[in-house]
C-alpha positions, 0 to 999 in steps of 0.5 A: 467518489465511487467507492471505498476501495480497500475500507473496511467498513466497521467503527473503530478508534483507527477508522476515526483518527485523520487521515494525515496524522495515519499517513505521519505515523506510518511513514514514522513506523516503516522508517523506524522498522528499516532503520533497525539492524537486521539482527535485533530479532527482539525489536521486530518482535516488538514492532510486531506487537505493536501492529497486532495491536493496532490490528485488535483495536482497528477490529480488522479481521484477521482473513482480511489481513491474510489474504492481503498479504498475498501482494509481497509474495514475490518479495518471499519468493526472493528472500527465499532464494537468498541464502542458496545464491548469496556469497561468503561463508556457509553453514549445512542445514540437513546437507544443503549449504545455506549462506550466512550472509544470505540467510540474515538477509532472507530475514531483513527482507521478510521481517520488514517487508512483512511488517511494511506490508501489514502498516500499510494495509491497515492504513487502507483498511481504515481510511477511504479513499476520499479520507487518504487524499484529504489527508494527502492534501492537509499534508501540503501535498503539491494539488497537482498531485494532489487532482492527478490522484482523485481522478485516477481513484473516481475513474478507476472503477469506470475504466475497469468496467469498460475493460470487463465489458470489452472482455465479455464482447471478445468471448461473444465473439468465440475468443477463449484465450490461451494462445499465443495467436490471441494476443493480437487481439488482447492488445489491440483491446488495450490499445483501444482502452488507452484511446477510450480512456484518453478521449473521456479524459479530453471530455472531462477537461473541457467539461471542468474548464466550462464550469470555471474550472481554473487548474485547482480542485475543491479543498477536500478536507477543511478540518485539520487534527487535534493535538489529542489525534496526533498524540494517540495516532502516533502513539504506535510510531513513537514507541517503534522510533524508541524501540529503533534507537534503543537497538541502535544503541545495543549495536553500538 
């Protein structure tokens, strides 16, 4: 599979726990974080914690995380806006009115987005590609889902080759982009991706077909994890479903 995607490549007890048990526990941590009440500021400082953990033992530097983040900007966007166009009761900040109801909310959007954002991205940056789907796959995943997401992985790289080597062709071409007039062009090239890209998908089938292919991809992954994987890979995850009840129950 051409490679690693978002991996960072260093050795770490992260990097070595398997794949299914770090799609579990992140599926069992982002529950646990949007399952906890807005206004519990002490657990999302706790689940907080526990990913700067997670991050110092997966020896990710912290650029890389930063510049990562950079993907749920729309979502701060948002948030932002929440406390000037939210209804209900208000409070002045330095003579502007801000609501209650939309400021609280600006801060359940960023607080759990923020650390969603962050589980994930130290799920990616520890686990291959090949790893995640073999995780996928040990996860009883339907194998169906299971191929469609291999070869769109293995011909990610092949497709953005051709749409780079179809933007260097226009620019020889005297294309510089920017107006309105060139989007014809712009599509028209999109247009001939999809066609490029449906026909090499046609070949590959028949190609796969030749060669005894019957419907269903080679296992991945054969090896499953040990109790001893499971319990460390989860470790993280339990403490964030502990820390989620015990707010529950304080808001009780």
């Amino acid at each position: 599979m051409s490679g690693d995607g978002l991996l960072v490549p260093v050795d770490s007890k992260v990097h070595r726990i398997p794949a299914q048990v770090k799609i579990v526990a992140l599926f069992v941590f982002v529950l646990a974080v949007v399952s906890t009440p807005a206004a519990h500021f002490w657990a999302f400082a706790l689940y907080a914690v526990l990913l700067a953990a997670a991050i110092v033992v997966a020896k990710l530097p912290l650029p890389v995380v930063s510049r990562r983040l950079a993907v749920e900007t729309p979502f701060i966007v948002f948030a932002l806006l929440l406390p000037f166009v939210a209804t209900g009761p208000t409070f002045d900040v330095l003579g502007v009115q801000l609501s209650q109801s939309g400021v609280l909310g600006a801060w359940n959007v960023l607080a759990k987005g923020t650390l969603g954002v962050i589980a994930a991205i130290l799920l990616s940056a520890t686990t291959g590609p090949r790893e995640l789907l073999a995780g996928l796959e040990r996860l009883r995943l339907p194998s169906t889902l299971v191929a469609i997401l291999s070869f769109m992985v293995r011909y990610l790289n092949v497709v953005s080759d051709d749409l780079h080597r179809m933007r260097i062709a226009r620019e020889s071409r005297g294309y510089v982009g920017g107006r309105a007039g060139h989007l014809k062009a712009v599509a028209g090239g999109v247009g001939a991706l999809f066609v490029r890209s449906f026909e090499r998908g046609e070949r590959v089938h028949l190609a796969m077909q030749s060669r005894g292919y019957n419907g269903r991809m080679p296992l991945l992954g054969e090896v499953g994890a040990t109790r001893a994987q499971w319990i460390e890979g989860l470790t993280i995850s339990l403490v964030a479903v502990t820390v989620a009840v015990a707010a529950r129950v304080v808001g009780l």
